[in-house]
N, CA, C and O atoms as a Tripos MOL2 file, in Angstrom:
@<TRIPOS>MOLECULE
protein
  304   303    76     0     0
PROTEIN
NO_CHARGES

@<TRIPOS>ATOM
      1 N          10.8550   10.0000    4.0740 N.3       1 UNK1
      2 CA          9.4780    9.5270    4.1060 C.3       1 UNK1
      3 C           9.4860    8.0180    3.9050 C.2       1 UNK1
      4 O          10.1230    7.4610    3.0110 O.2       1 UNK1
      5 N           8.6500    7.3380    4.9010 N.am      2 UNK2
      6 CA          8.5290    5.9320    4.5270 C.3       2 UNK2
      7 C           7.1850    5.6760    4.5350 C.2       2 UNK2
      8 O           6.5180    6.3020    5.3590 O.2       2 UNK2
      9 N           6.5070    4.7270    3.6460 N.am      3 UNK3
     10 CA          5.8110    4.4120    3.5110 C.3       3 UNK3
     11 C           5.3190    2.7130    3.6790 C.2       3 UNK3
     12 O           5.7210    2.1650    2.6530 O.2       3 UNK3
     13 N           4.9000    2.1020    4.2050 N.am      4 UNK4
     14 CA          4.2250    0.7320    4.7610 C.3       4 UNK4
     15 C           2.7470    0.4890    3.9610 C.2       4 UNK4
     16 O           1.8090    1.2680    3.7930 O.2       4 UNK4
     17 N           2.9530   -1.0310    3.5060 N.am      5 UNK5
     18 CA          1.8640   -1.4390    2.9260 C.3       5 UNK5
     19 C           0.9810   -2.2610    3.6730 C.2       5 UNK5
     20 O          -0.1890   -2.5560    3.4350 O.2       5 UNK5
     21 N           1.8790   -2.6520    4.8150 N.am      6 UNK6
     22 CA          1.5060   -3.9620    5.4830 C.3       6 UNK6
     23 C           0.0550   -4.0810    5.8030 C.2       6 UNK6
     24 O          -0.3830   -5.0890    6.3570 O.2       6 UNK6
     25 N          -0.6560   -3.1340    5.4870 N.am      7 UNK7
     26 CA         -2.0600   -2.7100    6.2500 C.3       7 UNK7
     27 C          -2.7690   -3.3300    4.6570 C.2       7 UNK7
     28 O          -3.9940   -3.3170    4.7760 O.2       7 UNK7
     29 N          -2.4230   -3.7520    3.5180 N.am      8 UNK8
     30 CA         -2.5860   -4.1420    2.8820 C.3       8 UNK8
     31 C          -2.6480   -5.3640    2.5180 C.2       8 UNK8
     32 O          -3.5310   -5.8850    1.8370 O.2       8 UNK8
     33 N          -1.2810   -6.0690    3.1710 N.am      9 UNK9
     34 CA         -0.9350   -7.5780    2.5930 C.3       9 UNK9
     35 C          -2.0970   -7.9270    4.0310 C.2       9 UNK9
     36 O          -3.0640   -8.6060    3.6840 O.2       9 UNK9
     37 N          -2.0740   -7.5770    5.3640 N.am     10 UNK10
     38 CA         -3.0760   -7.8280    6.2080 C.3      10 UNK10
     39 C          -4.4210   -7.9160    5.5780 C.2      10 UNK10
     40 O          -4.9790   -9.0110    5.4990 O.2      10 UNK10
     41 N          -5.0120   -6.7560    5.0920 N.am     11 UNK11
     42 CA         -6.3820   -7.1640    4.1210 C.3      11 UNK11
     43 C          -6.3930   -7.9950    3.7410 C.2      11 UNK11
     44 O          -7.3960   -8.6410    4.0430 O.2      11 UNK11
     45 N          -5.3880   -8.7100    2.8050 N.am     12 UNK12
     46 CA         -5.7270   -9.7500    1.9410 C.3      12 UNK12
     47 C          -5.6280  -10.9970    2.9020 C.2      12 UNK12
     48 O          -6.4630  -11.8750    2.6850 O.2      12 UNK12
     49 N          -5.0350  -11.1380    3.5860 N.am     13 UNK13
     50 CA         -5.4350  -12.2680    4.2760 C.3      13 UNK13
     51 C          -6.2750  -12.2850    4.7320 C.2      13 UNK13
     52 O          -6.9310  -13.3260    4.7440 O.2      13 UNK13
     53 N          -6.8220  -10.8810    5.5030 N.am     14 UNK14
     54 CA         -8.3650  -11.6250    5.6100 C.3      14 UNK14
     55 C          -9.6740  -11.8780    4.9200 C.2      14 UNK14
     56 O         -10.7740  -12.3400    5.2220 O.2      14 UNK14
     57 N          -9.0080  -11.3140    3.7330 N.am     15 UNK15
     58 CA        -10.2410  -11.5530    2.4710 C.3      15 UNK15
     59 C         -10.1340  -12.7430    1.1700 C.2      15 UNK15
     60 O         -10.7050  -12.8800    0.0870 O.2      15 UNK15
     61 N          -8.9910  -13.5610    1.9890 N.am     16 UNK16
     62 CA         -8.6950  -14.7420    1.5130 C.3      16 UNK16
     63 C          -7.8920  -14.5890    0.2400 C.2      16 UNK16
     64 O          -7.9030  -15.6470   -0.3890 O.2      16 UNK16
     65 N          -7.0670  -13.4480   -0.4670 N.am     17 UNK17
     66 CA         -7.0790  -12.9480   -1.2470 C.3      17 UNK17
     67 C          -5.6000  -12.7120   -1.9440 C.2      17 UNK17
     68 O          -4.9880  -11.6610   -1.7530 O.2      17 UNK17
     69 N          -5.1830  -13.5570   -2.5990 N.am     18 UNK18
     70 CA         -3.5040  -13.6850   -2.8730 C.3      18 UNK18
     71 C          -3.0540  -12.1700   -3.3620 C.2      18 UNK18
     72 O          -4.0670  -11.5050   -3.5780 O.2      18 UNK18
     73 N          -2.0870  -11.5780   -3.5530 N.am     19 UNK19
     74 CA         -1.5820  -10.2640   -4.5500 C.3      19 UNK19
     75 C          -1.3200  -10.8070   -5.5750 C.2      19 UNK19
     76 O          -0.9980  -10.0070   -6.4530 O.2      19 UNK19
     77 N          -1.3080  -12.2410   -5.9840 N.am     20 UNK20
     78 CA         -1.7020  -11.8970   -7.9800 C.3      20 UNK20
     79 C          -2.5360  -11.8870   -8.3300 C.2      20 UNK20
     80 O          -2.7370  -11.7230   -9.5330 O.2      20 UNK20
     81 N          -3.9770  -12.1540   -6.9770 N.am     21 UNK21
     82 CA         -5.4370  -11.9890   -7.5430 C.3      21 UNK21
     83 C          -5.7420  -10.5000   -7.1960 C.2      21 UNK21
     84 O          -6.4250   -9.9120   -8.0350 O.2      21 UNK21
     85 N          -5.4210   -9.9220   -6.2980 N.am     22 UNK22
     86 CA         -5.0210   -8.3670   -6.4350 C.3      22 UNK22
     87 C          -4.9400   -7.7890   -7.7570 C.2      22 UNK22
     88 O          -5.8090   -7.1400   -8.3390 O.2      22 UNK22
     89 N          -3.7380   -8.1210   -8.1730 N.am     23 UNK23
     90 CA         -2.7490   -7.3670   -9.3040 C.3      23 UNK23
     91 C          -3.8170   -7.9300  -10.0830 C.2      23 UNK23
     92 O          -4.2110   -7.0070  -10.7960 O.2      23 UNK23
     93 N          -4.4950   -8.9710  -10.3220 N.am     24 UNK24
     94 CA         -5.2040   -9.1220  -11.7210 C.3      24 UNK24
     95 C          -6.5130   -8.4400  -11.8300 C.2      24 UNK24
     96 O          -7.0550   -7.9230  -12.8070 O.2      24 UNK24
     97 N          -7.0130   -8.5950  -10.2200 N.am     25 UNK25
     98 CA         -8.8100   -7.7360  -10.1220 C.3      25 UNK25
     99 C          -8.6550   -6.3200  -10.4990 C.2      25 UNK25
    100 O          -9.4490   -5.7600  -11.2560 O.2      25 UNK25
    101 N          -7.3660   -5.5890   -9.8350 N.am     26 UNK26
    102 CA         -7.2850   -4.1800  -10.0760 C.3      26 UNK26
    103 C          -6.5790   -4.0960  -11.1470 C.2      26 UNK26
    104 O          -5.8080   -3.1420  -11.0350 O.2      26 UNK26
    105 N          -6.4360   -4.7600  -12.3790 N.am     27 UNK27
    106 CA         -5.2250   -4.1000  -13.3580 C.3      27 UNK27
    107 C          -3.8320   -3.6880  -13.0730 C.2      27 UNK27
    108 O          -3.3740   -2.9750  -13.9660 O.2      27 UNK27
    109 N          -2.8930   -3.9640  -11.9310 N.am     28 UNK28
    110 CA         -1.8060   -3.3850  -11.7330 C.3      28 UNK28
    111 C          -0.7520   -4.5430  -12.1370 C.2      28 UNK28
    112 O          -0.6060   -5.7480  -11.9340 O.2      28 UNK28
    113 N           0.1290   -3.1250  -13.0640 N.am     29 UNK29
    114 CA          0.7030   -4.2820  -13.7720 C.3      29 UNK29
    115 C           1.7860   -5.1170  -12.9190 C.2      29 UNK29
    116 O           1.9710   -4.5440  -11.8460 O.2      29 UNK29
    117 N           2.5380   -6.2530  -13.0440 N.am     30 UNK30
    118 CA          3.5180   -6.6270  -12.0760 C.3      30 UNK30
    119 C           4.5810   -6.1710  -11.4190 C.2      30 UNK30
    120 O           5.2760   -6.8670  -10.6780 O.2      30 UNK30
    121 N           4.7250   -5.2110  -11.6130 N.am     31 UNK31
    122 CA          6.4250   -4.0940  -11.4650 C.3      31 UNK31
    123 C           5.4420   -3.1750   -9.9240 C.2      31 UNK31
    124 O           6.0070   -2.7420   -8.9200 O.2      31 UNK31
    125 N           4.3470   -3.1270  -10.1250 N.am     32 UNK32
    126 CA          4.2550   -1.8630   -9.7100 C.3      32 UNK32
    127 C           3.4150   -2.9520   -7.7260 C.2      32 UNK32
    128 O           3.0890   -2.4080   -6.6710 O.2      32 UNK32
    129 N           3.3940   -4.0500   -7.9880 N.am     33 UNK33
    130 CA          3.4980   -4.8340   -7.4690 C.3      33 UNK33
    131 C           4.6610   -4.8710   -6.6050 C.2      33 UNK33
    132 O           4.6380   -4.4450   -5.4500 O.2      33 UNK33
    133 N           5.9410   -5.5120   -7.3060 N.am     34 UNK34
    134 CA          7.0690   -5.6990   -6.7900 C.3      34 UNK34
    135 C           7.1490   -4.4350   -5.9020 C.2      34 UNK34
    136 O           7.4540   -4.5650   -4.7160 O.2      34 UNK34
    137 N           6.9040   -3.2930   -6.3950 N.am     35 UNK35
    138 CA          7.2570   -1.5850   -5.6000 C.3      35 UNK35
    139 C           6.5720   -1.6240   -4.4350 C.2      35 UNK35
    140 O           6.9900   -1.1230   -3.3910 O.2      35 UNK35
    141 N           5.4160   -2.2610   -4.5700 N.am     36 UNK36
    142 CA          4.5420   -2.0360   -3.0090 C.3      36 UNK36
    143 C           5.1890   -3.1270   -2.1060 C.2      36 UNK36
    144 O           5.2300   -2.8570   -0.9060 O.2      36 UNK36
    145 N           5.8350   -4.6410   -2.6210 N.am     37 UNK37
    146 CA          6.1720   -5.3450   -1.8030 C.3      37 UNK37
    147 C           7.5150   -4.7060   -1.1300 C.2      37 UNK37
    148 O           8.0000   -5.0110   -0.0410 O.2      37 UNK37
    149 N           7.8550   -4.0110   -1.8030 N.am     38 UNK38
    150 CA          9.5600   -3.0310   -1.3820 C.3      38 UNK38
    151 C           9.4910   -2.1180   -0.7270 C.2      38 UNK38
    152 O          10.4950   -1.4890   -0.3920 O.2      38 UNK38
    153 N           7.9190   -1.7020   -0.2590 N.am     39 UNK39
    154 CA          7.3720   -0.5120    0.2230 C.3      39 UNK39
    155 C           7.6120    0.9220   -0.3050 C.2      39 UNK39
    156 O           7.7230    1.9270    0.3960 O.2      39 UNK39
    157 N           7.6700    0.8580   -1.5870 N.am     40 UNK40
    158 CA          7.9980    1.9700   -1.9800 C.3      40 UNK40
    159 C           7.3000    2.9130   -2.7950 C.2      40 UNK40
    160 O           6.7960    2.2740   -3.7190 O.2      40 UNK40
    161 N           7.0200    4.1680   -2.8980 N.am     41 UNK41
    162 CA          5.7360    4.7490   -3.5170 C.3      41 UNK41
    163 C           5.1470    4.1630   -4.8520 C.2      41 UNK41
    164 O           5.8520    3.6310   -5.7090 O.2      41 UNK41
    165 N           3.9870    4.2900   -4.9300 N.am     42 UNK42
    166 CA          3.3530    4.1530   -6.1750 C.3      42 UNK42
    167 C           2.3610    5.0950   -6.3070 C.2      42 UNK42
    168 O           1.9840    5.6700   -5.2870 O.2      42 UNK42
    169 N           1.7180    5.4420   -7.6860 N.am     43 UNK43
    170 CA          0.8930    6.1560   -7.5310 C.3      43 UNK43
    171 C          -0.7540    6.3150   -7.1460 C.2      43 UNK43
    172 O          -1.4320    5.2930   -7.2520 O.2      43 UNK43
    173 N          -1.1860    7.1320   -6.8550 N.am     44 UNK44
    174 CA         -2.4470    7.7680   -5.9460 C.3      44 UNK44
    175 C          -3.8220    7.0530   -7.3560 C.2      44 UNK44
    176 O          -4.9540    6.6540   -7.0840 O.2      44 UNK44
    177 N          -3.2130    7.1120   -8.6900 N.am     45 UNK45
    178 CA         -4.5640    5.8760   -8.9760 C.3      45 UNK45
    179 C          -4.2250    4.4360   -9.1250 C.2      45 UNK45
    180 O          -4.9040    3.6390   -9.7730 O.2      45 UNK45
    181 N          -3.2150    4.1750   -8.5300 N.am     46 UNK46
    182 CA         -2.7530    2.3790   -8.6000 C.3      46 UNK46
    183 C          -3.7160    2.2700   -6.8140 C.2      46 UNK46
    184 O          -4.4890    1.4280   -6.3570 O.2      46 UNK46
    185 N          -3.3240    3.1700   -6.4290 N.am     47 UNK47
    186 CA         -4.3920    3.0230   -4.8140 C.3      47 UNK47
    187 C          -5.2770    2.9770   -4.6480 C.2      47 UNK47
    188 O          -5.7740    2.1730   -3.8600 O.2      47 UNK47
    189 N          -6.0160    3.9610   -5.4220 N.am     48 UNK48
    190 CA         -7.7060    4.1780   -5.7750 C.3      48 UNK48
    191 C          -8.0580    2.8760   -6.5560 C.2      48 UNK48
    192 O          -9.0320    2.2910   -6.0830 O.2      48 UNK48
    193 N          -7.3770    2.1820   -7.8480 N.am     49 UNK49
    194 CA         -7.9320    0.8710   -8.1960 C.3      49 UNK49
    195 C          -7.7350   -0.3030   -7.0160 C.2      49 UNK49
    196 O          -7.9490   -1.4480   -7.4150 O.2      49 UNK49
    197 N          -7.4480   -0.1910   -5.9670 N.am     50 UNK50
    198 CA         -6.7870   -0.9200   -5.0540 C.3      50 UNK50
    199 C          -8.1000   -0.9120   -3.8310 C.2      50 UNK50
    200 O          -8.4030   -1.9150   -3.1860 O.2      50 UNK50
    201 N          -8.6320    0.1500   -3.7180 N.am     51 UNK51
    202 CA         -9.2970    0.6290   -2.7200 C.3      51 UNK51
    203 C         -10.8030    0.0270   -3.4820 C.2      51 UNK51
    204 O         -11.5980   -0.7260   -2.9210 O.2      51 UNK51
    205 N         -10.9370    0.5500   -4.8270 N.am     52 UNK52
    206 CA        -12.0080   -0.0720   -5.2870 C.3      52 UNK52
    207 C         -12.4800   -1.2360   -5.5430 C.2      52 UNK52
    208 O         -13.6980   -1.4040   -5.5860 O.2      52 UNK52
    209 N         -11.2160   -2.7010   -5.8550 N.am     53 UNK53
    210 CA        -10.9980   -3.3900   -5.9910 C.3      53 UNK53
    211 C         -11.3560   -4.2310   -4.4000 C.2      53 UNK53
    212 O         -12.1850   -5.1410   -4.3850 O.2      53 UNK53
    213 N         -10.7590   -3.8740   -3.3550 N.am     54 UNK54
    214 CA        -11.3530   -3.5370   -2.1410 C.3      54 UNK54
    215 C         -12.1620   -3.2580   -1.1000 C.2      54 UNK54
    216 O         -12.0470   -3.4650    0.1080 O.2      54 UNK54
    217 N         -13.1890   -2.6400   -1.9120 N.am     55 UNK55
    218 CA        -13.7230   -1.8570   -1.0720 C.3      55 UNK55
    219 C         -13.6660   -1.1930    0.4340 C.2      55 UNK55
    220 O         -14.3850   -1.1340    1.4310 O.2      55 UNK55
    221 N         -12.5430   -0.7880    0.0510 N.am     56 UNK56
    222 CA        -11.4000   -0.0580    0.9930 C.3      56 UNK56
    223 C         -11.3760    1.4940    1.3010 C.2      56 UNK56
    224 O         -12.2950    2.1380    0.7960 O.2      56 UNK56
    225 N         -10.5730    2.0890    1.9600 N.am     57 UNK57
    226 CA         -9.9500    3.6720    1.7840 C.3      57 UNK57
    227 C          -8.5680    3.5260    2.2670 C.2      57 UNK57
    228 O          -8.1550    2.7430    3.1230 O.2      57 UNK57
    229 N          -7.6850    4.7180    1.3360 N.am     58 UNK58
    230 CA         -6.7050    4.7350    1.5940 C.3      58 UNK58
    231 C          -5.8500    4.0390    3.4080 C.2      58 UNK58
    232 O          -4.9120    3.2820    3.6610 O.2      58 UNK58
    233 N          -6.4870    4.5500    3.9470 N.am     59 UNK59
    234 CA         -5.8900    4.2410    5.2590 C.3      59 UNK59
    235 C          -5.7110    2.8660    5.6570 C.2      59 UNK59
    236 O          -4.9490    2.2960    6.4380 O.2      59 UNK59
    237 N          -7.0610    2.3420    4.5410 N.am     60 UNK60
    238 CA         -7.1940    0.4960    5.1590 C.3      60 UNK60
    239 C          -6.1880   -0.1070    4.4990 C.2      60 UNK60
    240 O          -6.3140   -1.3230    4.3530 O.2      60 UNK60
    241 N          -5.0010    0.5220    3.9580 N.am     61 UNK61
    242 CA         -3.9980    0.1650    2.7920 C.3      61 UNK61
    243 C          -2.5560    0.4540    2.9670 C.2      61 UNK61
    244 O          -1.6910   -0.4060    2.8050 O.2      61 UNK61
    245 N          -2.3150    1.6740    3.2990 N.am     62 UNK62
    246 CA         -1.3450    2.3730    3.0460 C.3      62 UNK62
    247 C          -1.0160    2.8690    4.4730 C.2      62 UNK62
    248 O          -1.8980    3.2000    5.2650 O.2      62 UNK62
    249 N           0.3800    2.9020    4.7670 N.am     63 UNK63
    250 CA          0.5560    3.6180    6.2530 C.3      63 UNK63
    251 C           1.6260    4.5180    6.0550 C.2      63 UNK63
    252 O           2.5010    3.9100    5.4390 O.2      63 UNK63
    253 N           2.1540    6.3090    6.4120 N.am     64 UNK64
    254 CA          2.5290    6.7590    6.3770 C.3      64 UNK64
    255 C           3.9670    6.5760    7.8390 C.2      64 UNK64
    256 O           3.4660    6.7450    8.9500 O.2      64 UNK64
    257 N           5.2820    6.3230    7.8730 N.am     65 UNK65
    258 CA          5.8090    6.6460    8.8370 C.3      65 UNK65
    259 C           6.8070    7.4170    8.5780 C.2      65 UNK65
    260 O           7.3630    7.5560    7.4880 O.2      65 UNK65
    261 N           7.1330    8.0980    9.8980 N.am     66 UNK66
    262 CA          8.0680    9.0140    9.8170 C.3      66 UNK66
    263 C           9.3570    8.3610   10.2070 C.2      66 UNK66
    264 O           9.7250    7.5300   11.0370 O.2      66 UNK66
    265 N          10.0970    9.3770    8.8790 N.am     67 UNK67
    266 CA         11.5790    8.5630    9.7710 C.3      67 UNK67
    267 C          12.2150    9.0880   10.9070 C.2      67 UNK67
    268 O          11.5560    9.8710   11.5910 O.2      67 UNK67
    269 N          13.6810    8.7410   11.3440 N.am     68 UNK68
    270 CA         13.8750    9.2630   12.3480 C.3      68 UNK68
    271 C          14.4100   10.5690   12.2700 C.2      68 UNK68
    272 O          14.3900   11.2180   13.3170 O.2      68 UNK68
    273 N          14.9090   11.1240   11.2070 N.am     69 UNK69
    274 CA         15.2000   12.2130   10.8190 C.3      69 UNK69
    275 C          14.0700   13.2260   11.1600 C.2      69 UNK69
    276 O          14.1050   14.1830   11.9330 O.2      69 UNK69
    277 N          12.9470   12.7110   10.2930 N.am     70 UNK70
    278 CA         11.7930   13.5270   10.7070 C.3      70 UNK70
    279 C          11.0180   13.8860   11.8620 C.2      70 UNK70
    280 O          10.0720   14.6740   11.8290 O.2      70 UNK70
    281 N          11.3600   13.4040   12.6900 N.am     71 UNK71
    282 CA         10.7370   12.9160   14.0450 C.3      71 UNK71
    283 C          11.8690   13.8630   14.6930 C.2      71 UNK71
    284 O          11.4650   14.6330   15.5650 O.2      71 UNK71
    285 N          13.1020   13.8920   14.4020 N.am     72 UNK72
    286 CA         13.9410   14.4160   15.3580 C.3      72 UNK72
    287 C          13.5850   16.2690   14.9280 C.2      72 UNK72
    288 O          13.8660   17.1580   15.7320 O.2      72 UNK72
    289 N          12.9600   16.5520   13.5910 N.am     73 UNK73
    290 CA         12.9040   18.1420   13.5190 C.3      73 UNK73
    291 C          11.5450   18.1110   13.8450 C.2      73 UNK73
    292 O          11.0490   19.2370   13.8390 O.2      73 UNK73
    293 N          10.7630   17.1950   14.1300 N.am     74 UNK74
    294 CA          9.3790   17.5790   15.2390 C.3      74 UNK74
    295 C           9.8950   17.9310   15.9720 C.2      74 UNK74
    296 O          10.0720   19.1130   15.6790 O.2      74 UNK74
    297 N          10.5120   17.6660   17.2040 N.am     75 UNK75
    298 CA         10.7970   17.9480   18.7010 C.3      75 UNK75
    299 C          11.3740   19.0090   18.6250 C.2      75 UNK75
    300 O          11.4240   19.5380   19.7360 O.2      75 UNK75
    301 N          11.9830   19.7660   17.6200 N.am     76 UNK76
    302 CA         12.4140   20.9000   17.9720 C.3      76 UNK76
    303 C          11.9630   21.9850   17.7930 C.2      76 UNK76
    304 O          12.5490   22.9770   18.2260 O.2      76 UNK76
@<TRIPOS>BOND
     1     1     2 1
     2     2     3 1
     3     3     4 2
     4     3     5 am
     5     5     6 1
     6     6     7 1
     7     7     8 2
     8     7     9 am
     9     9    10 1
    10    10    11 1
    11    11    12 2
    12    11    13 am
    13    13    14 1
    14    14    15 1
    15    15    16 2
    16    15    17 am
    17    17    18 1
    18    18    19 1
    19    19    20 2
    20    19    21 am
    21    21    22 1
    22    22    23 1
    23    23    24 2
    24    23    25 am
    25    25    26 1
    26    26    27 1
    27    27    28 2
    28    27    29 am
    29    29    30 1
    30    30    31 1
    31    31    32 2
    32    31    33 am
    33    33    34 1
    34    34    35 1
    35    35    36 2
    36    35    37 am
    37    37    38 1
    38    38    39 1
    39    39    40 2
    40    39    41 am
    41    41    42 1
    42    42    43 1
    43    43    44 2
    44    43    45 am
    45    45    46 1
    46    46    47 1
    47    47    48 2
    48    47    49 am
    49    49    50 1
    50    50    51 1
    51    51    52 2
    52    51    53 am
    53    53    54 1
    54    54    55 1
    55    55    56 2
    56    55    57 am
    57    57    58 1
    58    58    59 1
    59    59    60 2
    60    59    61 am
    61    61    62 1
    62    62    63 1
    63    63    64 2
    64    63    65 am
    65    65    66 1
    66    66    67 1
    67    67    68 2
    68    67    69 am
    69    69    70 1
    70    70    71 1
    71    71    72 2
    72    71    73 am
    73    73    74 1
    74    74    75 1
    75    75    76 2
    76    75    77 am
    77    77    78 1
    78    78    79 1
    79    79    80 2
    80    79    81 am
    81    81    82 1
    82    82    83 1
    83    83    84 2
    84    83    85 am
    85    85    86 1
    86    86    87 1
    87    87    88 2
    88    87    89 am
    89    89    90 1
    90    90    91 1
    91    91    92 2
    92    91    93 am
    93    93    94 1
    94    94    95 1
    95    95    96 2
    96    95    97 am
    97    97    98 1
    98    98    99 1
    99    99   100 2
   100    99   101 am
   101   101   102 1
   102   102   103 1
   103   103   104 2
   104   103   105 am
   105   105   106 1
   106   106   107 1
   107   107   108 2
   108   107   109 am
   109   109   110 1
   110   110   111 1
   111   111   112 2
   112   111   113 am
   113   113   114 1
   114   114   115 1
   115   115   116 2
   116   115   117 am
   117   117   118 1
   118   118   119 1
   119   119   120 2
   120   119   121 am
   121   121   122 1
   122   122   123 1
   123   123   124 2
   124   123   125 am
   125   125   126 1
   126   126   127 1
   127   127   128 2
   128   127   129 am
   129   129   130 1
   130   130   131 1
   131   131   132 2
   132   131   133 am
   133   133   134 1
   134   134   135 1
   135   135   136 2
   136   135   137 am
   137   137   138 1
   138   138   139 1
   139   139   140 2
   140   139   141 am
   141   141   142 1
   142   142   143 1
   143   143   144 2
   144   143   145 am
   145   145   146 1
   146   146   147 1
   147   147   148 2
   148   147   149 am
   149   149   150 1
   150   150   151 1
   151   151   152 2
   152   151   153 am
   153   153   154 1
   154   154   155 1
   155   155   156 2
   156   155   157 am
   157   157   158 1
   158   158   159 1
   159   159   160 2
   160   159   161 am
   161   161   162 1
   162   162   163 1
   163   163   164 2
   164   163   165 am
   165   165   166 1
   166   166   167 1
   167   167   168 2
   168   167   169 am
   169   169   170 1
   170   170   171 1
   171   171   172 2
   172   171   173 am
   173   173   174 1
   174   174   175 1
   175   175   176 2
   176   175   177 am
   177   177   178 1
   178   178   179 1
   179   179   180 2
   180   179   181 am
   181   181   182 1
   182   182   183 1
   183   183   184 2
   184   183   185 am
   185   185   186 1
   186   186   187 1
   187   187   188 2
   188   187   189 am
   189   189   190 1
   190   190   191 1
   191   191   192 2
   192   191   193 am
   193   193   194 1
   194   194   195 1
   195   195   196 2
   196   195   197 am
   197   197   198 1
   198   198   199 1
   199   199   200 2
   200   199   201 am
   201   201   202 1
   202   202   203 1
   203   203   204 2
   204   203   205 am
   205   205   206 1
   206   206   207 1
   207   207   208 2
   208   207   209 am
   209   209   210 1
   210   210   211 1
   211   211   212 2
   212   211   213 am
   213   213   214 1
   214   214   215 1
   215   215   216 2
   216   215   217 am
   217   217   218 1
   218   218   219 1
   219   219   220 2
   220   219   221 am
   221   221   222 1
   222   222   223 1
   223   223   224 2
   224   223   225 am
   225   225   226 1
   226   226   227 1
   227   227   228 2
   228   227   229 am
   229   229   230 1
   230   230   231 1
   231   231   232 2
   232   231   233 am
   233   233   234 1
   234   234   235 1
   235   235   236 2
   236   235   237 am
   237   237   238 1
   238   238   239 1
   239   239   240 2
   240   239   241 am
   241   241   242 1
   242   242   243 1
   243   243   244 2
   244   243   245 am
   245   245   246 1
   246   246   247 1
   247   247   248 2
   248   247   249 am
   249   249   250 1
   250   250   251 1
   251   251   252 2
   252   251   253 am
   253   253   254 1
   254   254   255 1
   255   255   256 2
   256   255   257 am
   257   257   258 1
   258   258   259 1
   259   259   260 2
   260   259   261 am
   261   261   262 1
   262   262   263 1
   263   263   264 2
   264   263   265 am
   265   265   266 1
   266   266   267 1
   267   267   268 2
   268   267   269 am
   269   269   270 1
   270   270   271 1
   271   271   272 2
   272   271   273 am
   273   273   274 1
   274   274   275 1
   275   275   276 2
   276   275   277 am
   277   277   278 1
   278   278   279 1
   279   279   280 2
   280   279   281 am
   281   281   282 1
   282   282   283 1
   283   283   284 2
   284   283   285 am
   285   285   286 1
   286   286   287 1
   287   287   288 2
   288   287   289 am
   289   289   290 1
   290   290   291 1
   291   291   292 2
   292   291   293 am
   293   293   294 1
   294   294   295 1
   295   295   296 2
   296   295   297 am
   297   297   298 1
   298   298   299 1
   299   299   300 2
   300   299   301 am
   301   301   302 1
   302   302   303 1
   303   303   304 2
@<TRIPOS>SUBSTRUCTURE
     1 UNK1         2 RESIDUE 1 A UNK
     2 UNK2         6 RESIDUE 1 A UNK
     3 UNK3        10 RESIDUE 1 A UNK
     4 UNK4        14 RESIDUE 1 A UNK
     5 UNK5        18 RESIDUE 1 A UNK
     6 UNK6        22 RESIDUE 1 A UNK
     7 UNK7        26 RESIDUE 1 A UNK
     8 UNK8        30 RESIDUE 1 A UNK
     9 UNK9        34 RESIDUE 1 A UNK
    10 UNK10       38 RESIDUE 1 A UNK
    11 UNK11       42 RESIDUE 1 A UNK
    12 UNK12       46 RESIDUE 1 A UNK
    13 UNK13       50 RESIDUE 1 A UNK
    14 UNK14       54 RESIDUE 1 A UNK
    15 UNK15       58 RESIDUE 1 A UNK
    16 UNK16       62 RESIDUE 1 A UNK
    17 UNK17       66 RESIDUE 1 A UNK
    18 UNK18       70 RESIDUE 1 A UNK
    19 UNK19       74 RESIDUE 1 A UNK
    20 UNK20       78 RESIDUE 1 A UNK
    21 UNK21       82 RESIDUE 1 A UNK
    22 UNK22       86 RESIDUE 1 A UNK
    23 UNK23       90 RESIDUE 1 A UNK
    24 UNK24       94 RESIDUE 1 A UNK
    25 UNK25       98 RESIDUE 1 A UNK
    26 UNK26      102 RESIDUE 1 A UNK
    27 UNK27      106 RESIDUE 1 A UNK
    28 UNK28      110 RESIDUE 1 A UNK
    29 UNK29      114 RESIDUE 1 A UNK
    30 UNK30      118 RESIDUE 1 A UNK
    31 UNK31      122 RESIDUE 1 A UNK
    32 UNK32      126 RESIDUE 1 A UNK
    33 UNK33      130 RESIDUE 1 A UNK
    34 UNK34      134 RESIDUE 1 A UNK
    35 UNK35      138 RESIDUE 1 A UNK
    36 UNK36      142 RESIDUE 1 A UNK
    37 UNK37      146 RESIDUE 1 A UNK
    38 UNK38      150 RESIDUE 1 A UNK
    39 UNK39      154 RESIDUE 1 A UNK
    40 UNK40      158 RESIDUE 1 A UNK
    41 UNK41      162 RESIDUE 1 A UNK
    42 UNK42      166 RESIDUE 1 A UNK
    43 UNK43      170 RESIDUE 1 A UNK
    44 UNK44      174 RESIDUE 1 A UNK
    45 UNK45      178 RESIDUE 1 A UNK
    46 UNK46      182 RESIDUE 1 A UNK
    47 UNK47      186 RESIDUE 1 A UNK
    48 UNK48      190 RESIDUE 1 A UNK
    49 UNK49      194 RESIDUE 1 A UNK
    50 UNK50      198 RESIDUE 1 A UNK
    51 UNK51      202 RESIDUE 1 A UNK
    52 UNK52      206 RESIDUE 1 A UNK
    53 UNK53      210 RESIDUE 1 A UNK
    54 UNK54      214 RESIDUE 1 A UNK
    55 UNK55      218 RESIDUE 1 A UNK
    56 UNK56      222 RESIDUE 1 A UNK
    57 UNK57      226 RESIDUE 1 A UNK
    58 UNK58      230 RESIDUE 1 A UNK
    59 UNK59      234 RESIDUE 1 A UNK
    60 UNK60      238 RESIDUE 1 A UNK
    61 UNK61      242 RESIDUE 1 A UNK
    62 UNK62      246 RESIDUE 1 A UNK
    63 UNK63      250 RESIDUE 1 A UNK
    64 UNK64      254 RESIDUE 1 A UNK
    65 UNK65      258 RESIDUE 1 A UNK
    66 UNK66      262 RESIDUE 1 A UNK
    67 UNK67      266 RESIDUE 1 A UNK
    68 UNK68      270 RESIDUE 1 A UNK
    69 UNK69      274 RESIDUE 1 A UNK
    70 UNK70      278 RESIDUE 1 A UNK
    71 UNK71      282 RESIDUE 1 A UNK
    72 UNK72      286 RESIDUE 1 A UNK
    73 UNK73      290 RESIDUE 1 A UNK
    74 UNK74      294 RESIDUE 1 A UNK
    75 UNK75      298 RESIDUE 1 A UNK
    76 UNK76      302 RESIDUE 1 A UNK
């Protein structure tokens, strides 16, 4: 499973909006920061303060991709 934030760091540019003013509007502490820049899971209320912070939904944030592993036991 991979997961992509980029639909995120995109928001903030267009809302003029750095990720340490992120991390400070929504409460997330700095680590959990570093994890999203690494693309790597975090949890479902670090998203929701993210979305609210936002005024967002998950999707305007977060992108689900499949790897190629996964993709190869679709086709079959």
């Amino acid at each position: 499973m991979s997961i992509s934030y980029n639909k995120l760091w995109k928001l903030l540019i267009d809302k003029r909006m750095s990720a340490a003013d992120l991390r400070k509007a929504a409460d997330i502490a700095p680590n959990t920061m570093t994890r999203m820049r690494k693309d790597q899971e975090v949890t479902l209320s670090v998203l929701e303060k993210i979305c609210e912070t936002l005024d967002a939904d998950f999707g305007d944030i977060v992108e689900y991709k499949r790897s190629a592993d996964n993709e190869k036991e679709m086709e079959v």
